[in-house]
C-alpha positions in Angstrom: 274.8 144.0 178.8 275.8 147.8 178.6 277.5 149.3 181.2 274.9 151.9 182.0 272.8 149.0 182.9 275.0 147.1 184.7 275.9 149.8 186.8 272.7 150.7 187.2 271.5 147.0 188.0 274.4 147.0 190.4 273.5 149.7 192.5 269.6 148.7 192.7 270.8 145.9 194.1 272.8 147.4 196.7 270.5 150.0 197.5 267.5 147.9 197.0 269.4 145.2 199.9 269.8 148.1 202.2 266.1 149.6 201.7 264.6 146.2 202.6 267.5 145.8 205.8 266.6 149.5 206.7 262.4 148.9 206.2 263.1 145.4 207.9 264.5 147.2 211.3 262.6 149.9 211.4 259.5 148.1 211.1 260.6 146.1 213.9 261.6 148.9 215.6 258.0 150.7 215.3 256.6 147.9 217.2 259.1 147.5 219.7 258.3 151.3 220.6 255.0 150.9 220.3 255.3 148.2 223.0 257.0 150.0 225.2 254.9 153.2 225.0 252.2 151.0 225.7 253.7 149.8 228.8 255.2 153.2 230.2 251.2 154.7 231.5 250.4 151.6 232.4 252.8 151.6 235.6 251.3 154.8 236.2 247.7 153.3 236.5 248.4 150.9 238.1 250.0 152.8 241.2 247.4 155.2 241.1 244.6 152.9 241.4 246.1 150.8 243.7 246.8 154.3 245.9 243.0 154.7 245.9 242.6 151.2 247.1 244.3 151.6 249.6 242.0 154.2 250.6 239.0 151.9 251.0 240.7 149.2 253.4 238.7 148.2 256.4 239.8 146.4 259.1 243.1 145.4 257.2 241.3 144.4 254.2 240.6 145.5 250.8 237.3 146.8 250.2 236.1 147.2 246.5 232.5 148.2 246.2 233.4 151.6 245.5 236.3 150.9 242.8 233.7 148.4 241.1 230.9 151.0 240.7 233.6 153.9 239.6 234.9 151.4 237.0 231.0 150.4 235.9 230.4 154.1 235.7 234.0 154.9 233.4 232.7 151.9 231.2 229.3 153.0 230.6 230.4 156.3 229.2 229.1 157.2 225.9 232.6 159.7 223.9 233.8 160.2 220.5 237.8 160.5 220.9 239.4 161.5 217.4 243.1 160.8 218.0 244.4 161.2 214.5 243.6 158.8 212.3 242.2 157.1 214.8 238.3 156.9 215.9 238.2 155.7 219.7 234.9 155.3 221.6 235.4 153.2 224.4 237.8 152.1 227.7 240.6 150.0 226.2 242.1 149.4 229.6 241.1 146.9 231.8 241.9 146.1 235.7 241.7 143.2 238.1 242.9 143.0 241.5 243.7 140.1 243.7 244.0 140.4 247.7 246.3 138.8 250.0 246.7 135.2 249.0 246.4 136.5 245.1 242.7 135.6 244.6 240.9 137.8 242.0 238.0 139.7 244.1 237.7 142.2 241.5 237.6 142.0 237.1 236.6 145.0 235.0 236.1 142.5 232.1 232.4 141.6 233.8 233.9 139.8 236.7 234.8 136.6 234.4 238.3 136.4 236.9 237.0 136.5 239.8 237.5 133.7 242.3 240.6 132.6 240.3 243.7 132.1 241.6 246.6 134.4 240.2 249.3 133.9 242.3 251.6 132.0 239.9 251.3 135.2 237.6 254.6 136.9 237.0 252.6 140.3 237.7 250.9 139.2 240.9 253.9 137.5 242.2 256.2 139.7 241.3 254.5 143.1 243.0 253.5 140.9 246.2 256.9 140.9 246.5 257.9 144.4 245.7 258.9 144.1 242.9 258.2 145.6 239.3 255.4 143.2 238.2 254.7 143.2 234.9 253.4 140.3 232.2 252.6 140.0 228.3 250.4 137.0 227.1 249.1 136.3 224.0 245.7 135.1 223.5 246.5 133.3 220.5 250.2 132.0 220.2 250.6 132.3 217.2 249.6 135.6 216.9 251.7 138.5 217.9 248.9 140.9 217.3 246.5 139.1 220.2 249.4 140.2 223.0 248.3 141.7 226.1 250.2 143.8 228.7 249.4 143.5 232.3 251.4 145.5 234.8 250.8 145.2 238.7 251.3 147.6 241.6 251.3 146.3 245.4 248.6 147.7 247.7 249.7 147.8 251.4 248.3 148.8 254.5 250.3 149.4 257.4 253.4 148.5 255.7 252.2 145.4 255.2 250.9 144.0 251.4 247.2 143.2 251.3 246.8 142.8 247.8 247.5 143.9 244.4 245.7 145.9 241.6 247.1 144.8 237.7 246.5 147.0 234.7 245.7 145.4 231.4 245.9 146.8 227.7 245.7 144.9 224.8 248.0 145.8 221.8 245.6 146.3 219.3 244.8 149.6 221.3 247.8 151.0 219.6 247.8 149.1 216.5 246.4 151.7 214.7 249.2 153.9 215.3 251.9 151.3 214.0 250.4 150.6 211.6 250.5 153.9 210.5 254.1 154.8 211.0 254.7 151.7 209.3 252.8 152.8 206.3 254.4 155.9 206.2 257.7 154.7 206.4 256.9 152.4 203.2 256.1 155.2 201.4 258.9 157.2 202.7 261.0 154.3 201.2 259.5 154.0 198.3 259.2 157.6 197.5 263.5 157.2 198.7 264.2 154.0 196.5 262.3 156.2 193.5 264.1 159.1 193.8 267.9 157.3 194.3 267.1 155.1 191.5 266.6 158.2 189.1 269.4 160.1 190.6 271.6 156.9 189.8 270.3 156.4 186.0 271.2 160.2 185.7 274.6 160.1 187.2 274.8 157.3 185.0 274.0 158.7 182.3 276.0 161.8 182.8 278.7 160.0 184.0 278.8 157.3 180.3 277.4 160.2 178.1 281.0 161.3 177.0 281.7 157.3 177.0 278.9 157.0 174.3 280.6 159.9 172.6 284.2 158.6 172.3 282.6 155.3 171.1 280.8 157.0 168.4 283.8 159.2 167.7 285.7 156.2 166.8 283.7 154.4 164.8 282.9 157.3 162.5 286.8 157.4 162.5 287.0 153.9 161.8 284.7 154.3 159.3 286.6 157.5 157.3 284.1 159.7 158.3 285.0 163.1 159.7 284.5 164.0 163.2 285.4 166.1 166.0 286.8 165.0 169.0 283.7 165.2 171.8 285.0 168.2 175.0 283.6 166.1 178.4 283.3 167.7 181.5 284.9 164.9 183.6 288.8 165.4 184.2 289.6 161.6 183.6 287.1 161.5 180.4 289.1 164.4 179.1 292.6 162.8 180.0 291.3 160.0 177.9 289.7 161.8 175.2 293.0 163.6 174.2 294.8 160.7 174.6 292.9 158.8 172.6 292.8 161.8 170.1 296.6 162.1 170.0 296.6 157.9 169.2 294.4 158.7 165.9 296.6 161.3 165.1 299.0 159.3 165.1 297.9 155.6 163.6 296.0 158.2 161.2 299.3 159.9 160.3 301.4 156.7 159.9 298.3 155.4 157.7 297.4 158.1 155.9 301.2 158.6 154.6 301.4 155.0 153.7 298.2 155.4 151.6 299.2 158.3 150.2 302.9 157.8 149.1 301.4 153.9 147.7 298.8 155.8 145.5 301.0 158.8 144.3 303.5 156.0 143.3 300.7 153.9 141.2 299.4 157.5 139.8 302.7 159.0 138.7 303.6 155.5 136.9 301.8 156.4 134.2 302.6 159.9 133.1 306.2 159.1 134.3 306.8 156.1 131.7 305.3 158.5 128.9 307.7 161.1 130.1 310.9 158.8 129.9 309.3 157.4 126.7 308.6 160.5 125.1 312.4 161.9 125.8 314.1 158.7 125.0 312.6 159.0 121.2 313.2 162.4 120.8 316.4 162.7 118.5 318.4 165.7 116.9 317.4 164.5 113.6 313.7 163.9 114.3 311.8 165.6 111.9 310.3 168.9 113.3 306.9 167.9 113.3 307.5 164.7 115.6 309.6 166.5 117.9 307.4 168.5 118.8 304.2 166.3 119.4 306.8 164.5 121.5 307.5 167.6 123.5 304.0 168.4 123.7 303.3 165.2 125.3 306.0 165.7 127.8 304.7 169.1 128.7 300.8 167.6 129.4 302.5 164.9 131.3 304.7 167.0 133.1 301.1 169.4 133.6 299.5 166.0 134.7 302.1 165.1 137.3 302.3 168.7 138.7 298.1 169.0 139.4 298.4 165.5 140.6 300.3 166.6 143.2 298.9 170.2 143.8 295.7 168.4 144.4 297.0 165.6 146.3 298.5 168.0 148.9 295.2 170.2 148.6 293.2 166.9 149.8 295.9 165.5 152.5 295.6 169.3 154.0 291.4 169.1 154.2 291.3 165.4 155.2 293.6 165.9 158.0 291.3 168.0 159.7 288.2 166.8 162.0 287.1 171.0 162.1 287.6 174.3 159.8 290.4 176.5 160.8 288.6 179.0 159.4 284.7 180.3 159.6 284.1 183.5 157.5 281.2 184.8 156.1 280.7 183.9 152.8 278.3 184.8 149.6 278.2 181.4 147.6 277.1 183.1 144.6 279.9 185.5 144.2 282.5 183.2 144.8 280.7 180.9 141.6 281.1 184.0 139.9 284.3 184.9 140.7 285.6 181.1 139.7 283.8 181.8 136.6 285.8 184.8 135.5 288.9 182.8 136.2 287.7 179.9 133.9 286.7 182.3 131.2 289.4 181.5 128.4 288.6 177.8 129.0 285.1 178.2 128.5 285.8 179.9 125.1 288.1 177.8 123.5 285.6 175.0 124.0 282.5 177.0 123.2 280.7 176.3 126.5 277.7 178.7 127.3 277.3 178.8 130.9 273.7 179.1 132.4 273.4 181.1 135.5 270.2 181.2 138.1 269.7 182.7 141.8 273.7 183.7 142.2 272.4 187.3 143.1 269.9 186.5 145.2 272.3 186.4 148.6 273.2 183.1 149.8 275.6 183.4 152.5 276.8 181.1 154.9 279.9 180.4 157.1 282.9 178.4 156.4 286.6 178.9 155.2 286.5 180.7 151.8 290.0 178.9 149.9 288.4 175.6 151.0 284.7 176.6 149.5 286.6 178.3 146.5 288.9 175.3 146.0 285.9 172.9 146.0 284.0 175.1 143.4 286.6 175.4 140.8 286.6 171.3 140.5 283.5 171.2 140.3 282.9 173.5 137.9 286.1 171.5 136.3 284.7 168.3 136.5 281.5 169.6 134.5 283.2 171.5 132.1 285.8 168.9 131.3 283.0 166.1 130.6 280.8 168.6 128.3 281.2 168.6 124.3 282.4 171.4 122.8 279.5 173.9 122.4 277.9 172.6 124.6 276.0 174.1 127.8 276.5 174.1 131.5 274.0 175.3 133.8 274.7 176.6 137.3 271.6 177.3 139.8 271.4 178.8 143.7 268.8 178.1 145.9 268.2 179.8 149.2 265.8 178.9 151.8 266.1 180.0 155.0 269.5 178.7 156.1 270.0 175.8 153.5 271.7 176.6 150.4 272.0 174.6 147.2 273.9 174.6 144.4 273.4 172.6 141.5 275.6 172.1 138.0 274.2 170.5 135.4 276.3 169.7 131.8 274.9 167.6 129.1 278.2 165.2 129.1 278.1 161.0 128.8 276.6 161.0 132.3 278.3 158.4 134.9 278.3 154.9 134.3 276.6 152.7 135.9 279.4 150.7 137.6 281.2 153.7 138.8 277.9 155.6 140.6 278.7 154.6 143.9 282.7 155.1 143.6 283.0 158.6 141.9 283.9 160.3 145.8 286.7 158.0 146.0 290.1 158.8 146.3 292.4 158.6 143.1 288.9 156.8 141.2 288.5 158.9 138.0 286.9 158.0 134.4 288.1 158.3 131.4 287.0 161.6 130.0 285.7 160.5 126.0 286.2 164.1 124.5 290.0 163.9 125.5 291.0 160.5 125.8 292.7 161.3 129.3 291.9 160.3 132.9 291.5 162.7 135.8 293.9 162.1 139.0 290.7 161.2 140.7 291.2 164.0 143.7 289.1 166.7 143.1 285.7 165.0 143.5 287.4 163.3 147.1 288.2 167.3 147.7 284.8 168.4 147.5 283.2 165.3 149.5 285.9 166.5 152.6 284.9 170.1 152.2 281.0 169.3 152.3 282.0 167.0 155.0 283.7 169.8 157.5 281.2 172.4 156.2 278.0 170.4 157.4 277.1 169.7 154.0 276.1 166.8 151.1 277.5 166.4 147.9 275.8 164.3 145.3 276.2 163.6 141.3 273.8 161.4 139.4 272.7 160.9 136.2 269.8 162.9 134.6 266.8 161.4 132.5 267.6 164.0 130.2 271.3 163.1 129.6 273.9 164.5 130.9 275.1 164.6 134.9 273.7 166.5 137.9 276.1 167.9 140.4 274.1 168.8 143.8 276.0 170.8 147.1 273.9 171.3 149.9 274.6 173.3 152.7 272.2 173.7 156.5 270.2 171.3 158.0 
C-alpha cells in the first residue's frame, strides 16, 4: 500500500474513532439535557398549583371543584403554538393530586386515577414528607422514549400537610427538540469528518508531493536519463534532497570515471597499436614512398586519438550536468550557417552541394550557444561524412510558434537495421563505407545530451528514398 494511503487510512481511523466517541457522548448528552430541562418547569408547576390549592381548603381539607373545572377549561382550548420546527396544539402536561392518606381525588388524564392509592410513589411519599418528590416511569420498559416525569409539591394548611399535587410530562413532549439537535449535530459531524478528511488527503499530498518527486528523480537517474534535482518547500525534504543529490554526485562521479577511463582504454587500443606498428616499420632506408604512407597513417591515427579525446571530454562536460549553465538567446538558423562557413573547404573537396530551406525565417530559442553549436557541427559531420562524393545534403528549419525543427537529410548507405536502436550510444559508431574508418561513437551521444538539457528530441532513421534523416526538435 502507498504511503499516502496509509497515512491517510491511518488517520480516518483515528479521527473516524473519535467522531463516533464524540457523536456517541454528545448524543447522550442531548438527552440527558433534554431530561433535565424537562424536569426544571415542572417543580415550578407543581408549587404553584399546589399554592392555589391551598387556597380552596375548607374545613382542613382540600377542595378541588374549582381546579377540576380550570383544568377542563385549559384542556378544551383550541391554539396553534409554532415553536420552531415544532407544531404544538394541545396541553402536554398533566396533574393529579392525592390528599392526606395519598389517595388520588383528582386526574387531569379524565379521572382514570382517581380512587387509587399512591402513597408508595416516590413523588407522593417523598413531598408528604417534605422532601423533593420527584419520579420517572416508563410505560413501556423497554422503551426509553415511553418515560414520564412526575414531580410533587406538598400542600399544607396550617403548617400541617393535607395533600399533594404531582406534575406529569411525558418525554415525547420534547422529543422533537432532541431529535433535532441530534440531527444537527450528525450533520455538523459529517460536514467535520468531510472537511478533516480532505484537509488530511491534501496535507498528504503536499506533504509526499516532493517524496513522489525524489522517487521519480531517481529512477530517471537510474535510468541515464537527465534530470534536475526537484526544490521542496519542506526543511527536512530539502535536507534530504541535497543529500541525496550530493550521493548521485558522487556514485555518479565514481561510475561515470570508471566507464569512461574503461572505454577510452578499449577505443585508443586501436589507433594506438597502428601507431606503434606504423613507427616500428618505418626504417632509414624505406623507400620514400612507404615512408611516407607510414607517416600518414600515424598522423590520421594520431588525429583519430586527439578528436577521440576532445569529444570524449566535450560529452563528460554535457553529461555531467542535470541543467544548462547557460540560457542565451539564440537564432538556430544562423548558427547552421555559421557552422557551414566553417565546413566550407570540406564540403569542396568532397563535392557536396548543400541544400538550405527556412534558416532565414527567425527561429530563435533559448539555450547555451557552444553546447547548440557543438551539437550542430556533428551533425552536420555525421551527414557529410556518410554522403558520396558529389553528393547532396539537405538542411531545412521549421518554425511554428515555439517548436523549432531542424532536419538533415544526405543520400548516404542509410543505418542498418541492427544498429537503429543503438546509434545514440556511447562509443557505438559504424563503419563509414566511403573511408573504410569508424567514428569514436561520441558525437551522436553529444547531441542526444544536448537535446536532452535543451527540452528537445533527436531522431535519425532511414528514408524510403535512400539515404538517412536527421530530425532535432526543440518546444513542446
Amino acid at each position: 500500500m502507498k504511503v499516502t494511503l496509509l497515512i491517510v487510512a491511518g488517520f480516518l481511523v483515528i479521527a473516524g474513532g473519535g467522531f463516533f466517541m464524540l457523536m456517541r457522548t454528545l448524543s447522550e448528552d442531548i438527552e440527558r439535557q433534554y431530561s433535565q430541562a424537562s424536569e426544571e418547569p415542572l417543580v415550578d408547576f407543581a408549587h404553584l398549583f399546589a399554592g392555589l390549592l391551598e387556597q380552596e381548603v375548607r374545613n382542613g381539607l382540600l377542595e378541588v371543584g374549582e381546579f377540576r373545572r380550570g383544568f377542563a377549561d385549559a384542556y378544551g382550548r383550541e391554539f396553534v403554538a409554532k415553536i420552531y420546527q415544532l407544531e404544538k396544539t394541545k396541553i402536554h402536561t398533566q396533574v393529579y393530586v392525592t390528599n392526606e392518606k395519598g389517595i388520588v381525588i383528582f386526574d387531569s388524564e379524565g379521572g382514570g386515577r382517581e380512587g387509587e392509592d399512591y402513597s408508595r410513589y416516590n413523588d407522593v411519599f417523598l413531598a408528604r414528607q417534605g422532601k423533593y418528590g420527584a419520579r420517572a416511569s416508563r410505560s413501556d420498559p423497554e422503551d426509553s422514549r415511553t418515560t414520564v416525569f412526575y414531580v410533587a409539591a406538598p400542600v399544607t394548611h396550617e403548617g400541617r400537610t393535607i395533600g399533594t399535587v404531582t406534575v406529569s410530562r411525558p418525554e415525547t413532549a420534547m422529543a422533537p427538540f432532541a431529535m433535532e439537535s441530534r440531527s444537527r449535530v450528525v450533520r455538523s459531524s459529517i460536514i467535520m469528518a468531510v472537511a478533516v478528511f480532505l484537509q488530511a488527503a491534501l496535507w498528504a499530498y503536499w506533504v509526499l508531493y516532493p517524496i513522489r518527486h525524489l522517487t521519480n528523480h531517481a529512477r530517471r537517474i537510474a535510468a541515464g536519463e537527465q534530470s534536475v534535482m526537484p526544490i521542496t518547500g519542506v526543511a527536512e525534504l530539502r535536507s534530504l534532497s541535497a543529500a541525496l543529490e550530493e550521493m548521485r554526485a558522487e556514485l555518479e562521479g565514481r561510475h561515470y570515471v570508471e566507464n569512461y577511463v574503461q572505454a577510452l582504454t578499449h577505443e585508443l587500443k586501436s589507433p594506438l597499436a597502428a601507431i606503434r606498428g606504423a613507427a616500428e616499420l618505418i626504417d632509414e632506408n624505406m623507400p620514400e614512398e612507404r615512408r611516407r604512407r607510414f607517416l600518414d597513417n600515424i598522423l590520421a591515427e594520431t588525429n583519430r586519438c586527439e578528436d577521440m579525446v576532445r569529444r570524449l571530454v566535450q560529452l563528460a562536460a554535457i553529461e555531467s550536468r542535470t541543467k544548462l549553465a547557460t540560457r542565451e538567446s539564440v537564432q538556430l538558423g544562423a548558427l547552421v550557417r555559421e557552422e557551414l562557413a566553417g565546413l566550407h573547404a570540406a564540403l569542396e573537396n568532397r563535392g557536396l552541394e548543400v541544400v538550405l530551406s527556412g534558416l532565414n525565417e527567425g527561429g530563435r530559442l533559448d539555450g547555451d550557444p557552444l553546447m547548440l553549436r557543438i551539437a550542430l557541427r556533428n551533425v552536420l559531420n555525421n551527414a557529410f561524412d556518410f554522403s558520396p562524393s558529389g553528393g547532396q545534403v539537405m538542411i531545412s528549419l521549421t518554425n511554428e510558434g515555439s517548436r523549432l525543427q531542424l532536419v538533415v537529410i544526405d543520400e548516404g548507405p542509410g543505418i542498418p537495421d541492427y544498429a537503429g536502436g543503438r546509434v545514440f550510444d556511447r562509443f557505438y559508431s559504424l563503419k563509414n563505407e566511403f573511408t573504410g574508418r569508424k567514428g569514436s561513437g561520441i558525437g551522436l551521444s553529444f547531441v542526444k545530451a544536448a537535446m536532452d538539457l535543451h527540452g528537445g528530441t533527436a531522431t535519425l532513421k532511414n528514408r524510403a528514398e535512400g539515404g538517412a534523416e536527421m530530425t532535432l526538435r526543440f518546444g513542446a
